[in-house]
PAMARLO-923772 format. One line per 3 residues: number of its first residue (from 1); their letters; for each residue x, y, z of N, C-alpha, C, O. Coordinates in pm, whole numbers, padded with zeros to 5 digits. Last residue first. Layout:
BEGIN
NUM	a	X:Y:Z:X:Y:Z:X:Y:Z:X:Y:Z ~ ...
//
This chain:
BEGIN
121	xxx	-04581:08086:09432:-04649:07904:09520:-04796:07878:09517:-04841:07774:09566 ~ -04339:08212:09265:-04522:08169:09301:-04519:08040:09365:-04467:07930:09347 ~ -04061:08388:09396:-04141:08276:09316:-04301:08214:09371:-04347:08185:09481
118	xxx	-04134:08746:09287:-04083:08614:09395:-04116:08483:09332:-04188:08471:09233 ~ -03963:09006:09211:-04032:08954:09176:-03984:08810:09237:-03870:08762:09243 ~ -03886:09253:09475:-03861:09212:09372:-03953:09051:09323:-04005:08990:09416
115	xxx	-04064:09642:09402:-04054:09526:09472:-03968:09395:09359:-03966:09399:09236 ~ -04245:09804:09184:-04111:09838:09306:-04183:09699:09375:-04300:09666:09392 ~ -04313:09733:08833:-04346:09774:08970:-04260:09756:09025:-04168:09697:08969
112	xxx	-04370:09811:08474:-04262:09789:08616:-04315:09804:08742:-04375:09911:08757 ~ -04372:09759:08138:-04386:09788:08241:-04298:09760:08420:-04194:09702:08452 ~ -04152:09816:07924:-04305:09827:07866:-04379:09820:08013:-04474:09897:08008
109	xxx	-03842:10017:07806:-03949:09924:07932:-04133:09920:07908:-04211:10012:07881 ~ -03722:10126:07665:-03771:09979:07628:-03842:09913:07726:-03887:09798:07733 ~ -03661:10381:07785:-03768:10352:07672:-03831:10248:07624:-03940:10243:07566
106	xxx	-03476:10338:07935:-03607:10355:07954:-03705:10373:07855:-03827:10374:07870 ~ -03276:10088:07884:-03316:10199:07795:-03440:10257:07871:-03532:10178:07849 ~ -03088:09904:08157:-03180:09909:08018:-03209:10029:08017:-03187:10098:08116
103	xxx	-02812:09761:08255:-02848:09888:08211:-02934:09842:08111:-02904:09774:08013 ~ -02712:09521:08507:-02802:09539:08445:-02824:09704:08378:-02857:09783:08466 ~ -02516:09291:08689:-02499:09473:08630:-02613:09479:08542:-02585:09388:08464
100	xxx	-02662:08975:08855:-02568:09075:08776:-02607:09209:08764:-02712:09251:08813 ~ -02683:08833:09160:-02763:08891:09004:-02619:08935:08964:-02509:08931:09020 ~ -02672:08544:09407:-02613:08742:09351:-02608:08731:09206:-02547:08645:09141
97	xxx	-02925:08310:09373:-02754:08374:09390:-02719:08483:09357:-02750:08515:09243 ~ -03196:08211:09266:-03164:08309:09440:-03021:08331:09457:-02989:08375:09567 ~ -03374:08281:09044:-03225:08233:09097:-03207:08342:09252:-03207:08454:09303
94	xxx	-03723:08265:09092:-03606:08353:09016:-03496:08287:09115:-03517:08250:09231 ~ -03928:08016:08855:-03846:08064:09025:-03734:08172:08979:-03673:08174:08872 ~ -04037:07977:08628:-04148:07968:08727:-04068:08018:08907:-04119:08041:09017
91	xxx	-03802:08130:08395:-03877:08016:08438:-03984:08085:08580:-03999:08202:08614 ~ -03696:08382:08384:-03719:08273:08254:-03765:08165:08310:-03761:08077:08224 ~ -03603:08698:08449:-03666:08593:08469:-03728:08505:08364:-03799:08547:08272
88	xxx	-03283:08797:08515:-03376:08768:08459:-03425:08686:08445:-03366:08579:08427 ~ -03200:09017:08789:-03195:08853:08707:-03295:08869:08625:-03390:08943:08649 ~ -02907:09225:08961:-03069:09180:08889:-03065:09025:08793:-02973:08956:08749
85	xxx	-02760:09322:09145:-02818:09201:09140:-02931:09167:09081:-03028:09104:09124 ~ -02872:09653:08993:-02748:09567:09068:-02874:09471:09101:-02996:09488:09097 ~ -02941:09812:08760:-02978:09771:08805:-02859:09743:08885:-02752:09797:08857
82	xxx	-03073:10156:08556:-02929:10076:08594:-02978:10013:08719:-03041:10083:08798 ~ -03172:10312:08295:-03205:10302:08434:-03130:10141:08503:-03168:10030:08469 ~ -03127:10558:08048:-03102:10447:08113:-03172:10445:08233:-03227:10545:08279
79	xxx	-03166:10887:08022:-03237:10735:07890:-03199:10622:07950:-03260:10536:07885 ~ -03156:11007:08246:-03238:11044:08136:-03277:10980:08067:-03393:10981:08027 ~ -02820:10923:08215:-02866:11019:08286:-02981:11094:08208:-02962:11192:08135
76	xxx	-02569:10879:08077:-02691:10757:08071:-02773:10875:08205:-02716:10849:08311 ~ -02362:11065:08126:-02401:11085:07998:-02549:10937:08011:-02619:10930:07909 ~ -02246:10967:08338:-02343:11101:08386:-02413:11099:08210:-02527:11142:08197
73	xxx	-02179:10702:08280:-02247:10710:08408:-02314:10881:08384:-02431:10904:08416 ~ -01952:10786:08129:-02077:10711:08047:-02176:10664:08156:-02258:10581:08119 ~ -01784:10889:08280:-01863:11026:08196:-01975:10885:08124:-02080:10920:08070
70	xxx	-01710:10666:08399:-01775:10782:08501:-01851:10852:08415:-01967:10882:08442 ~ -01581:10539:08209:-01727:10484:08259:-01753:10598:08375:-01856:10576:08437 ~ -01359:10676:08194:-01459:10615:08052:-01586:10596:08108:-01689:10635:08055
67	xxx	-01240:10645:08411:-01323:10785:08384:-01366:10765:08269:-01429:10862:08228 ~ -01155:10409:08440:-01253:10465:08548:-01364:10534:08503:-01486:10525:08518 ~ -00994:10350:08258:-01083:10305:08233:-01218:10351:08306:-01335:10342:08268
64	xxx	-00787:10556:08349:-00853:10583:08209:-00965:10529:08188:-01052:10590:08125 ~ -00721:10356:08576:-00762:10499:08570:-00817:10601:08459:-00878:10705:08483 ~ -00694:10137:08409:-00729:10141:08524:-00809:10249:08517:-00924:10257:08473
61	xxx	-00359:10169:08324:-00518:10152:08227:-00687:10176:08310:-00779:10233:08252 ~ -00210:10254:08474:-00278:10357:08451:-00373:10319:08324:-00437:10394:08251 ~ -00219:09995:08655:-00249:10096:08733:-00302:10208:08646:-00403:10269:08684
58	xxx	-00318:09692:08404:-00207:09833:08465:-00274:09948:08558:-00387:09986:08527 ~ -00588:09479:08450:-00517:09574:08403:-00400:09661:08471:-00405:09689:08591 ~ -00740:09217:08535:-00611:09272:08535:-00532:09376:08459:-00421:09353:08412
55	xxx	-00993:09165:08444:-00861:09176:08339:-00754:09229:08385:-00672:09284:08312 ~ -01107:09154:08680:-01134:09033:08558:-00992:09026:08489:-00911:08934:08478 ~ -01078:09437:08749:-00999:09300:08837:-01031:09167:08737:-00946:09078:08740
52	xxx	-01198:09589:08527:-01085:09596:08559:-00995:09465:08674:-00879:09423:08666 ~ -01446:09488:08572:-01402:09495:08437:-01250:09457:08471:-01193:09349:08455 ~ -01539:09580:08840:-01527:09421:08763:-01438:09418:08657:-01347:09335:08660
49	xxx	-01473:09891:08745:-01391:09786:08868:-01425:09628:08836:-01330:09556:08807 ~ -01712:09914:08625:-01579:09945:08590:-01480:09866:08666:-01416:09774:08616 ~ -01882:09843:08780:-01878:09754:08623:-01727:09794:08626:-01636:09711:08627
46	xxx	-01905:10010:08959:-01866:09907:08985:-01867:09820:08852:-01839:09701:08869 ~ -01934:10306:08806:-01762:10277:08902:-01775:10115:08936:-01664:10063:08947 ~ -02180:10252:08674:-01991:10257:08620:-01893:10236:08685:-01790:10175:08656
43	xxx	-02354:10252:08907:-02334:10124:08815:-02206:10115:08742:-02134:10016:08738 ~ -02307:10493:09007:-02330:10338:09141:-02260:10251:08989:-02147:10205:08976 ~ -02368:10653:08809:-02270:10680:08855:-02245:10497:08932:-02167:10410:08891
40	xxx	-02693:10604:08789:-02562:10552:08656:-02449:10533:08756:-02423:10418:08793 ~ -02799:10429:09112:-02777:10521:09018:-02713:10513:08933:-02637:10416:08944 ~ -03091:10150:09073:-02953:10211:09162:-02874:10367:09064:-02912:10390:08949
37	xxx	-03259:09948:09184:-03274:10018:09100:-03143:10108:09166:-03115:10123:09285 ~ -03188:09556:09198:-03223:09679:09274:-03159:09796:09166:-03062:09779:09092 ~ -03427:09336:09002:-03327:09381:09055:-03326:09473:09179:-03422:09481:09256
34	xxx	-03577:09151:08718:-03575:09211:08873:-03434:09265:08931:-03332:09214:08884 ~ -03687:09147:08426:-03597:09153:08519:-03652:09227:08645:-03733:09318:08665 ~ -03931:08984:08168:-03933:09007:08333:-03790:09028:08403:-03752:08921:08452
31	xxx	-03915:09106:07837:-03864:08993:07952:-03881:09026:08074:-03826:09134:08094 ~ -04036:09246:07682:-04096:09100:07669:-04028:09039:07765:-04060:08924:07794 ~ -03864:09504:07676:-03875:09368:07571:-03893:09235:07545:-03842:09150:07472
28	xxx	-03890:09455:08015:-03810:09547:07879:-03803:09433:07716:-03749:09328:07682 ~ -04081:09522:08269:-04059:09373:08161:-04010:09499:08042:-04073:09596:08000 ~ -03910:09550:08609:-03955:09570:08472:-03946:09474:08376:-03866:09381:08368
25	xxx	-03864:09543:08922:-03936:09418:08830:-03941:09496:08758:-03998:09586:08820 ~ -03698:09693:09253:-03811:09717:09116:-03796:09577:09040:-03719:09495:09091 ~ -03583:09824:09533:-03606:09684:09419:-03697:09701:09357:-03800:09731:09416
22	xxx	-03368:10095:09533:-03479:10064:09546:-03516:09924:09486:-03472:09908:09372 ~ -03069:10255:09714:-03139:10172:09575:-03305:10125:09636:-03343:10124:09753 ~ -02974:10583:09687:-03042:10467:09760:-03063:10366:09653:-03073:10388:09532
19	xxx	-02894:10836:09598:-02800:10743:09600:-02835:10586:09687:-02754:10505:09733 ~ -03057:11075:09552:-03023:10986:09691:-02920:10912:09714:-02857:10910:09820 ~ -03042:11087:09255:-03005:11173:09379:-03035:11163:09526:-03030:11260:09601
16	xxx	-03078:10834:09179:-02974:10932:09113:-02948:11083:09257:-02854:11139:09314 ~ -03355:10821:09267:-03226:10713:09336:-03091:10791:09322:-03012:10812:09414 ~ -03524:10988:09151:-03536:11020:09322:-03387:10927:09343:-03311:10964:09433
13	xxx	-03443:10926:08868:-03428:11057:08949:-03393:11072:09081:-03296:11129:09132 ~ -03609:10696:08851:-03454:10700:08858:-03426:10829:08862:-03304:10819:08848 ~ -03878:10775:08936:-03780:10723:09051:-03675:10724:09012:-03592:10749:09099
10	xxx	-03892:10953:08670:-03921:11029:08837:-03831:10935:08974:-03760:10978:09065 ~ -03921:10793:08515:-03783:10864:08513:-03792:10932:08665:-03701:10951:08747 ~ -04173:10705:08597:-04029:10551:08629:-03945:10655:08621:-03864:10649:08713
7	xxx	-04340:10878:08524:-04291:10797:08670:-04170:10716:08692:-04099:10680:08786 ~ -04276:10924:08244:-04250:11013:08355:-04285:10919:08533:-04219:10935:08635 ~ -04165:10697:08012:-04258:10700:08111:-04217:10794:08254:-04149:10752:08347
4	xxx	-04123:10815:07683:-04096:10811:07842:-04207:10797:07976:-04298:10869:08016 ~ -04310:10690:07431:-04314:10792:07525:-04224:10748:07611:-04231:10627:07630 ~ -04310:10442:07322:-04259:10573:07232:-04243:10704:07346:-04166:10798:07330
1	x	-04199:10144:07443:-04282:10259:07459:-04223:10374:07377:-04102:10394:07368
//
């Protein structure tokens, strides 16, 4: 989309400052993800922390690494919209095991509804 879509920035707004998540479905470049819609901040401190127990890092890599992804949590504020357990969908069932970290562009979203996407019967 060339435009922002003022509703969708409107809910990652309402989450960003609630701090609630919501389950949403957007198709971002032709692909169906589902997830729960959650805030930047929600999404850096826990990427960050995967990141960091994956790799075992030093106490003060750690803490550098935190605040890399805290200011890239308030700086995605406006052009992102950040998922938890989200999946993407590629066949006729979505994976029923805990999703992954998801950040897409709001711009690349071509559409979306709240709820998460089920498998058809």
């Amino acid at each position: 989309m060339s435009k922002s879509d003022v509703a969708l920035q409107t809910l990652v707004d309402v989450v960003t400052h609630t701090q609630s998540g919501i389950s949403i479905t957007v198709t971002a470049n032709g692909a169906p993800i589902t997830g729960i819609l959650i805030s930047a901040e929600e999404f850096a401190t826990n990427v960050a922390q995967q990141i960091s127990r994956a790799h075992d890092f030093a106490s003060e890599d750690v803490k550098g690494f935190n605040l890399l992804f805290e200011h890239l949590g308030e700086a995605a504020r406006g052009e992102f919209l950040h998922l938890r357990n989200a999946h993407l969908v590629t066949g006729a069932e979505v994976p029923g095991e805990e999703g992954g970290w998801w950040r897409i562009r709001i711009a690349d979203v071509s559409g979306w509804s709240c709820g998460h996407m089920s498998t058809l019967r």
